[in-house]
RORO-195294 format. One line per field, with one value per residue (C-alpha): residue number from 1; residue in three letters; chain; z, y, x. Coordinates in steps of 0.1 Angstrom, whole numbers, padded with zeros to 4 digits. Each point is the difference from the previous one (the first is absolute). Layout:
seq	c(NUM;...)
type	c(ALA;...)
mol	c(A;...)
z	c(Z;...)
y	c(Y;...)
x	c(X;...)
//
This chain:
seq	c(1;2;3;4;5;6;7;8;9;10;11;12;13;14;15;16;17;18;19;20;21;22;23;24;25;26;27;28;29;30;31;32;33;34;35;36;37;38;39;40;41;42;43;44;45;46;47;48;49;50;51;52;53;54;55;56;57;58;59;60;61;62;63;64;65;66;67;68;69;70;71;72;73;74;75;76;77;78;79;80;81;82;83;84;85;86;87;88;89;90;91;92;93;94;95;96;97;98;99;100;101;102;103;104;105;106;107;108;109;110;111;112;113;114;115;116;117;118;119;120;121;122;123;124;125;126;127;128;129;130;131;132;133;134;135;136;137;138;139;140;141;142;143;144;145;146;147;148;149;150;151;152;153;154;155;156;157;158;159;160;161;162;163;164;165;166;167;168;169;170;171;172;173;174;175;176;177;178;179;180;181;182;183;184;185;186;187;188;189;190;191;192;193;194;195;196;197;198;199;200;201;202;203;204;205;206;207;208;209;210;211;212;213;214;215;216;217;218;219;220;221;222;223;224;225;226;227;228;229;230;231;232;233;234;235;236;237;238;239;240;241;242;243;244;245;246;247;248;249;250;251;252;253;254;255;256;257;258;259;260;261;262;263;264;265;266;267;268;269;270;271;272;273;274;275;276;277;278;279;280;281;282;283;284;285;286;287;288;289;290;291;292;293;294;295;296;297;298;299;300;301;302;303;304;305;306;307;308;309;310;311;312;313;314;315;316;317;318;319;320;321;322;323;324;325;326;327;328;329;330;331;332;333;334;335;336;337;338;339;340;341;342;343;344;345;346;347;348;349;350;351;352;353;354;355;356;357;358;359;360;361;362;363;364;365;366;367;368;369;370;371;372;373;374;375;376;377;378;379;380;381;382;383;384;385;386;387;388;389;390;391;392;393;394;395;396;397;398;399;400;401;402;403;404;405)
type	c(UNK;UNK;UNK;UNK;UNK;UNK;UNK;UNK;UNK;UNK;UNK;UNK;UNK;UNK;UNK;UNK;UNK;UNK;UNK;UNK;UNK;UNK;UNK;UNK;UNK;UNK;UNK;UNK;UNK;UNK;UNK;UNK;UNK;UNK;UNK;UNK;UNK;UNK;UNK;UNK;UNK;UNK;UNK;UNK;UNK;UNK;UNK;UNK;UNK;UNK;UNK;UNK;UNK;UNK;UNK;UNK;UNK;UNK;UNK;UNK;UNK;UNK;UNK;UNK;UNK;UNK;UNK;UNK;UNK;UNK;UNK;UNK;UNK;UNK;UNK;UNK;UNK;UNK;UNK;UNK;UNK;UNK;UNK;UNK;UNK;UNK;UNK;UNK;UNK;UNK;UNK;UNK;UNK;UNK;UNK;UNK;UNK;UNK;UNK;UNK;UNK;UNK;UNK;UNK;UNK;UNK;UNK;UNK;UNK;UNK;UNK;UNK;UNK;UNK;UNK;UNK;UNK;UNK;UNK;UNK;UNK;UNK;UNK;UNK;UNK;UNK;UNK;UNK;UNK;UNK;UNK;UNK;UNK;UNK;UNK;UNK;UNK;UNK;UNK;UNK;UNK;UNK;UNK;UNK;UNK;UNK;UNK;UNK;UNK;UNK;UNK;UNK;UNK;UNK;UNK;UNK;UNK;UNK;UNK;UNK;UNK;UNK;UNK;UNK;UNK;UNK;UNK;UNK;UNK;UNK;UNK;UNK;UNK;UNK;UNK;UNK;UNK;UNK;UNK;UNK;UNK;UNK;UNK;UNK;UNK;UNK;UNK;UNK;UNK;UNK;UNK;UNK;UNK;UNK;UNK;UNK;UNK;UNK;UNK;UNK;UNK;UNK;UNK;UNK;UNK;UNK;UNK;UNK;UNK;UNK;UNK;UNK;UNK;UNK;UNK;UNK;UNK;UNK;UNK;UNK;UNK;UNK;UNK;UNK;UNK;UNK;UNK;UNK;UNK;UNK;UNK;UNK;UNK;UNK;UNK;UNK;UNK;UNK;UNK;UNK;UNK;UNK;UNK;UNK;UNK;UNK;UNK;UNK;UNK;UNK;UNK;UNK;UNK;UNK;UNK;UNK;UNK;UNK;UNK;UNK;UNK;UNK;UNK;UNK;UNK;UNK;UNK;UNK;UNK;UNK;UNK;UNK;UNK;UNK;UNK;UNK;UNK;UNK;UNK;UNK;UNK;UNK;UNK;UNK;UNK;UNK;UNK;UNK;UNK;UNK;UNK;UNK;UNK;UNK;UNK;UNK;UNK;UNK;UNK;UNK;UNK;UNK;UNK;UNK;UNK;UNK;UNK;UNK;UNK;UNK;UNK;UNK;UNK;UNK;UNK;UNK;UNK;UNK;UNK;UNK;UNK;UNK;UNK;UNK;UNK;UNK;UNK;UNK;UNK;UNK;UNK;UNK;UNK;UNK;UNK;UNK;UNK;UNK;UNK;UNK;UNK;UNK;UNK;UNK;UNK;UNK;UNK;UNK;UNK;UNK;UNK;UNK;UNK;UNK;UNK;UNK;UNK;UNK;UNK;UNK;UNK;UNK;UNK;UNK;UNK;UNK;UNK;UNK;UNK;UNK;UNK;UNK;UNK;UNK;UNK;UNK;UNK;UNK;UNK;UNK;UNK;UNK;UNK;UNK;UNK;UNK;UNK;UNK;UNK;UNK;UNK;UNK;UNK;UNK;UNK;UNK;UNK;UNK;UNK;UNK;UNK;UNK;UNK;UNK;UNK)
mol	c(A;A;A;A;A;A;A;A;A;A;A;A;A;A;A;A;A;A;A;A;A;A;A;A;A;A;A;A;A;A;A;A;A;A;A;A;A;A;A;A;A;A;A;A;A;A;A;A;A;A;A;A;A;A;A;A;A;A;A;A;A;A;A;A;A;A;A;A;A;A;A;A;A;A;A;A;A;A;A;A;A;A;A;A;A;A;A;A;A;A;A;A;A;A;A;A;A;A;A;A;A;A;A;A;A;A;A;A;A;A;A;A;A;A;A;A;A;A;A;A;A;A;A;A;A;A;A;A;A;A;A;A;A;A;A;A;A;A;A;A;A;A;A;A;A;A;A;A;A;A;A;A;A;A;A;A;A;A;A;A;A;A;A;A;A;A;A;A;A;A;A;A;A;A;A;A;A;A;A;A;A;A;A;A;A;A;A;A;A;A;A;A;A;A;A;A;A;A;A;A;A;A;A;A;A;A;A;A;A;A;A;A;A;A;A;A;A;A;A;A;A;A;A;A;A;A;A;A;A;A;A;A;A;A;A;A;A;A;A;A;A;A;A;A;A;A;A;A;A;A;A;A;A;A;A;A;A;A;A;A;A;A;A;A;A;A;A;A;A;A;A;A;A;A;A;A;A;A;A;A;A;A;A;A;A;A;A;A;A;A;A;A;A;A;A;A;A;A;A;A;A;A;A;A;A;A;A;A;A;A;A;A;A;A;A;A;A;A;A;A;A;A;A;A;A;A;A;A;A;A;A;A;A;A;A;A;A;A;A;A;A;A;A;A;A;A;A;A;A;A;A;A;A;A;A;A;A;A;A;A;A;A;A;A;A;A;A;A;A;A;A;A;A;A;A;A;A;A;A;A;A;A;A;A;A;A;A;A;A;A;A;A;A;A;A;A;A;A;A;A;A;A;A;A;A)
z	c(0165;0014;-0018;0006;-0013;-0035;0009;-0035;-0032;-0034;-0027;-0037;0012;-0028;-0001;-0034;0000;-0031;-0020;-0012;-0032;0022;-0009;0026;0009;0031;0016;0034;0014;-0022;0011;0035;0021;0038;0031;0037;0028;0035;0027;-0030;-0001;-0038;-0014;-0039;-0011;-0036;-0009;-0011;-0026;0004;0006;0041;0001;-0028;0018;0035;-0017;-0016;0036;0014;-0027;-0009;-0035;-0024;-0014;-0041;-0001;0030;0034;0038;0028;0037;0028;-0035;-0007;-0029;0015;-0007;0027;0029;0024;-0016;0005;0041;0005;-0019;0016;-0024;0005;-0034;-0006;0007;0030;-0009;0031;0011;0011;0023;0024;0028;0004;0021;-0023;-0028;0013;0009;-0035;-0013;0028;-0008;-0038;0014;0023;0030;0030;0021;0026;-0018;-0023;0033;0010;-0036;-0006;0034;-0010;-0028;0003;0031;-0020;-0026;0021;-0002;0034;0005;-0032;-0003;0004;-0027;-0036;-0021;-0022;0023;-0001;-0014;-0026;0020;0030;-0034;-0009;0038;0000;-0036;0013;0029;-0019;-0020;0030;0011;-0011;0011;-0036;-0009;-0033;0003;-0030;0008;-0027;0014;0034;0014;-0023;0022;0031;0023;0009;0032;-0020;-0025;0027;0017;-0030;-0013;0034;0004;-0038;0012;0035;-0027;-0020;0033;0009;-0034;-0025;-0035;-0013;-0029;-0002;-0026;0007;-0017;0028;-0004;0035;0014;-0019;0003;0043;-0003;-0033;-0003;-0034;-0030;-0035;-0022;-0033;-0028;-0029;0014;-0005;0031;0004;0028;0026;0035;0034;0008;0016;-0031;-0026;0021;0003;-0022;-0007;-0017;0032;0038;0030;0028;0036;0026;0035;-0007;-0021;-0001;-0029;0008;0000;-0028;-0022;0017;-0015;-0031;-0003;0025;0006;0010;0019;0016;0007;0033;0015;0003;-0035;0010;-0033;-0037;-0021;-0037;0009;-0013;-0024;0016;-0012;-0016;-0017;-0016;-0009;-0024;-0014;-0013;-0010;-0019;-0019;-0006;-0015;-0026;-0008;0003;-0005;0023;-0005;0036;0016;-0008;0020;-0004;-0023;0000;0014;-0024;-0011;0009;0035;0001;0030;0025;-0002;-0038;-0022;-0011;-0032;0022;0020;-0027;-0012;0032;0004;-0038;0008;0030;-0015;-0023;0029;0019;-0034;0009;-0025;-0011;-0009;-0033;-0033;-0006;0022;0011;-0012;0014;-0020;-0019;0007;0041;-0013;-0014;0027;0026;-0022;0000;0041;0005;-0026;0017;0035;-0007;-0017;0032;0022;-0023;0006;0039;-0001;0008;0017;0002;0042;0001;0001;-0037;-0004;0013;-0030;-0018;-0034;-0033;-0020;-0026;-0033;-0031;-0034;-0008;0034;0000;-0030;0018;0026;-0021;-0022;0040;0011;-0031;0002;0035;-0009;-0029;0028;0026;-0031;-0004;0035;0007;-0035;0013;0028;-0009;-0021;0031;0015)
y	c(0322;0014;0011;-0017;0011;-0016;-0024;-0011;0013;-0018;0015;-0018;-0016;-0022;-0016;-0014;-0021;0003;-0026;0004;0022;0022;-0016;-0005;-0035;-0005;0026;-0009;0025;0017;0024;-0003;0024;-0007;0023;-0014;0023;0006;-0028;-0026;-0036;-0004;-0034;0001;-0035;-0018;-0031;-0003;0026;0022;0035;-0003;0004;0025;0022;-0009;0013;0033;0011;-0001;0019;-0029;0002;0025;-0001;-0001;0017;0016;0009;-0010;0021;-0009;0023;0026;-0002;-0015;-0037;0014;0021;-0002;0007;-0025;-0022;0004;-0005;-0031;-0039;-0029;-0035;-0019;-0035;-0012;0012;0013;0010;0000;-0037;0009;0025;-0016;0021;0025;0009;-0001;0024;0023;0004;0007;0024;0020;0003;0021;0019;-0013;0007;-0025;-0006;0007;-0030;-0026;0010;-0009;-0032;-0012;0003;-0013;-0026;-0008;0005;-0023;-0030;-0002;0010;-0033;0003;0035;-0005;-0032;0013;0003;-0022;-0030;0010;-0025;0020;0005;0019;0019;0010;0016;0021;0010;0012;0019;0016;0016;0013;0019;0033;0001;0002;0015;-0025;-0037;-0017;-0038;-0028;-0035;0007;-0031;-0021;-0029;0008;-0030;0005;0020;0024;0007;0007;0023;0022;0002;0007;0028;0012;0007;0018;0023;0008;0012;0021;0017;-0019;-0003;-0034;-0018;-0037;-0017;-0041;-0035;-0012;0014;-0008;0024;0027;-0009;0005;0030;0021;0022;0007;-0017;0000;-0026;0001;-0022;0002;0035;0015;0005;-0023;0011;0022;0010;-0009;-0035;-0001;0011;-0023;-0032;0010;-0021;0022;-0021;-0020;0005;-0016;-0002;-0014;-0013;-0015;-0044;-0010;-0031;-0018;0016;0031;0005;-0013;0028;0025;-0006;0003;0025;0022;0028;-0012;-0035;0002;-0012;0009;0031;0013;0009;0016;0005;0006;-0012;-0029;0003;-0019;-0009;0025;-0028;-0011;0030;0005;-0027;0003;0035;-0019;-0023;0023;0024;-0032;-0005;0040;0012;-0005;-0001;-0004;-0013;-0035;-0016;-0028;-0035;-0023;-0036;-0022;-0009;-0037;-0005;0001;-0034;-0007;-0023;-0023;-0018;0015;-0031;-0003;-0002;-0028;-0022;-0002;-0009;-0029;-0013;-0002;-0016;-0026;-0009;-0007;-0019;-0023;-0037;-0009;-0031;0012;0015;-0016;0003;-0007;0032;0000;0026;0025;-0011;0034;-0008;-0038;0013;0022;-0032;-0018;0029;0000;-0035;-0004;0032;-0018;-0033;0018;0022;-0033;-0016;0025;0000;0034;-0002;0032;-0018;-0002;-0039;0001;0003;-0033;-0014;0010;-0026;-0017;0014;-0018;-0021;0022;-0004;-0005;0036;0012;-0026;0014;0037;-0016;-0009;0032;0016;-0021;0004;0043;-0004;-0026;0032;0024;-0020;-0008;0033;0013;-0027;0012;0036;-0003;-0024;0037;0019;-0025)
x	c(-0273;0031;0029;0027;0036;0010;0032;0006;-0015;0015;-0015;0001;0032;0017;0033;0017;0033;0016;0024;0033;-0009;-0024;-0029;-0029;0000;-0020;-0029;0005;-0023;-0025;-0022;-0003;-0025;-0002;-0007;0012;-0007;0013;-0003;-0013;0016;-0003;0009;0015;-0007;0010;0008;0044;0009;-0035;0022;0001;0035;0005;-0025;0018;0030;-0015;-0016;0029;0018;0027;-0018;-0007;-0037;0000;-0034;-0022;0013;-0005;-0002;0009;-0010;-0013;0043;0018;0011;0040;-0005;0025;-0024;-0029;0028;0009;-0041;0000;0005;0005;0007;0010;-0014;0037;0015;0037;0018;0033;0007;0029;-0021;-0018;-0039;0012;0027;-0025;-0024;0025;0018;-0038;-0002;0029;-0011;-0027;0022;-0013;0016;0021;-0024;-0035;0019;0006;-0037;-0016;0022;-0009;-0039;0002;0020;-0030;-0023;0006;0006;0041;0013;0016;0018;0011;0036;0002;0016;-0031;0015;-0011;-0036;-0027;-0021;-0026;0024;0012;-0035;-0004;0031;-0003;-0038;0024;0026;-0035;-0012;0030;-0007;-0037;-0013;-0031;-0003;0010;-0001;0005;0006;-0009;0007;-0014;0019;0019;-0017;-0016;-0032;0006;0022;-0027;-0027;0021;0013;-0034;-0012;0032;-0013;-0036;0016;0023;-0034;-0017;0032;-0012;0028;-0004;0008;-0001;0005;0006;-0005;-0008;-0017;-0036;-0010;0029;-0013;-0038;0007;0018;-0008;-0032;0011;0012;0011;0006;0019;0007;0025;0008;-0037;-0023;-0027;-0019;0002;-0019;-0009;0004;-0036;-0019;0022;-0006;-0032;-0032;-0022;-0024;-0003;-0018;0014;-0019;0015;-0023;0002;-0005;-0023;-0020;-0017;-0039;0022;0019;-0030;-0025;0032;-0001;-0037;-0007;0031;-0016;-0033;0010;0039;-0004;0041;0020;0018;0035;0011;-0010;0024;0022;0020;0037;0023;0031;0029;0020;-0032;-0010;0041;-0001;-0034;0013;0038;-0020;-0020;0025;0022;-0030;-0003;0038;0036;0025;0045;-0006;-0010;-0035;-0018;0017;-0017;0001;0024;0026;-0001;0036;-0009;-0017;-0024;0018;-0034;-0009;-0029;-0025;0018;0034;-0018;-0013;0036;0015;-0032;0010;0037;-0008;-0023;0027;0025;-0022;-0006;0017;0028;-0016;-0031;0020;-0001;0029;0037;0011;0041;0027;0013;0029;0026;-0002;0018;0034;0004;-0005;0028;0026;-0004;0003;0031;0020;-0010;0011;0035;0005;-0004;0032;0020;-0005;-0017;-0031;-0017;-0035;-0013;-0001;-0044;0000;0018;-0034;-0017;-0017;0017;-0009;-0023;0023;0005;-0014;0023;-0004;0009;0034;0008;-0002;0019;0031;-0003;0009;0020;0025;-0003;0008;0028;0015;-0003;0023;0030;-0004;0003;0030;0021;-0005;0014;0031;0009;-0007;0026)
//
């Protein structure tokens, strides 16, 4: 096999936050041993708060590790010059939102003391190449996220690094965009790049990785070529030219002496990446603890289904049999409640008043409104018992004012 030049080596690399009193609190990377070598795509994958970012953060010397050590190009990741080799887009794209792209490009040029016109000749290719030559001189601030994700992906490419790291680069792209960066990702690997992607969406990282590492609760699962992890190896796949019935039956009796067609390939047929992802999640869930996000459970029960369960239904048909019951088939009268009455009464008296008085606000339709059913002696005596409050309240009214006179 041939020796290939070590791109990244992290060797027993651990990070610990601490709490207020100094006490460790979270092991957010804990002994963490991987090897990425020249011209590899190598895809870190995790579900939320599995160490991806805090290793992100420690390659690229923004971190200091707690326990073991990293090496970048066989340097310490603090290194200047690690540093002007490295490209990194950050899952959220944090540019300048005044600069149009070419501006962009050429304030990321001049960190790297570019020249004027090597800067003009990168910005223009790049901004080309990642689709955004009819919007180069809008303010990046107008870009959708997706037109962010592209000149985020530029401004990493400015210097001509040897090391892209790239977190969620295909985040917010349509499905044009994500071809082409993952088709401009596979052109940067032939040209020799290192890159190491670190993405959610396994079929991104299943087209362009040939190795991958997954990590829960900030330990490493599993690590190696994609090929050979997908891989079943307790299975055999065999692909033929069309088979009929006769066929197929003579293969499973008689592979060897009555196959009758043309065997294309034998071979171990292969999981799909974002099968064999959560198959190790899952078991790692039931073996291993994690500060970080575990898979969802069930669906709470506030969040009622918009159709009814059977018991949900059965209520609704009971409730409706009782509406549908005919009044007279009940043994007994059905009277009205007795608090909706006085309420009736005080309405009809402060009407009746108002019309007196000449200042009645009622539209002239609700004079139509049928008479009240004659009153009972107890509801006279109501009647009265209104009749003389309201009678108080206007002596009142008329002696307050002859003092206001």
């Amino acid at each position: 096999m041939e020796h290939k030049e070590i791109v990244i080596e992290t060797i027993s690399l651990t990070k610990k936050y601490k709490d207020f009193w100094g006490r460790d609190k979270v092991k957010a990377v804990d002994d963490l041993n991987i090897q990425v070598h020249k011209g590899q795509v190598f895809g870190l994958l995790g579900p939320n708060g599995s160490g991806k970012t805090t290793t992100i953060k420690m390659l690229l010397g923004l971190l200091y590790p707690t326990q073991g050590r990293a090496r970048i190009f066989g340097m310490d990741p603090m290194n200047v010059n690690v540093k002007s080799r490295i490209g990194y887009l950050p899952e959220e794209t944090r540019l300048y939102q005044f600069l149009n792209s070419w501006e962009t490009l050429d304030f990321y040029g001049r960190i790297f003391n570019l020249n004027r016109a090597e800067r003009s000749r990168r910005a223009e290719a790049l901004v080309d190449m990642v689709g955004l030559g009819t919007a180069a001189t809008r303010p990046v601030g107008q870009y959708s996220k997706g037109m962010a994700r592209r000149i985020g992906l530029a401004q990493s490419l400015i210097n001509d690094p040897d090391l892209l790291i790239l977190d969620e680069p295909t985040s917010g792209l349509d499905p044009l965009g994500t071809r082409q960066i993952k088709d401009l990702l596979l052109e940067l690997k032939k040209r020799g790049k290192t890159i190491v992607l670190c993405s959610h969406l396994l079929a991104d990282v299943e087209d362009v990785c040939d190795q991958v590492a997954i990590m829960y609760g900030g330990k490493l699962l599993c690590a190696g070529q994609i090929e050979e992890l997908l891989a079943q190896q307790d299975l055999t796949q065999i692909q033929t030219e069309n088979l009929g019935e006769k066929e197929l039956g003579q293969l499973k009796d008689y592979l060897e002496k009555n196959l009758g067609t043309k065997v294309i390939s034998v071979g171990s047929p292969r999981d799909r990446l974002e099968q064999f992802f959560l198959r190790m999640i899952k078991r790692a869930e039931k073996e291993m603890f994690t500060h970080g996000a575990l898979t969802g459970g069930k669906v709470s029960e506030f969040l009622r289904s918009s159709t009814l369960d059977d018991s949900g239904q059965a209520l609704l048909e009971k409730l409706s049999a009782r509406e549908e019951t005919p009044i007279e088939k009940s043994s007994k009268p059905i009277k009205p409640e007795s608090k909706s009455q006085p309420e009736k009464r005080v309405l009809d008296s402060l009407i009746a008043q108002a019309d007196e008085s000449g200042k009645s606000a009622v539209p002239p339709h609700h004079e139509e409104q049928n008479t009240p059913p004659r009153s009972t002696p107890s509801e006279q005596v109501d009647r009265q018992l209104l009749d003389n409050l309201l009678d108080k309240s206007d002596d009142h009214d008329t002696r307050r004012n002859g003092r206001g006179g």
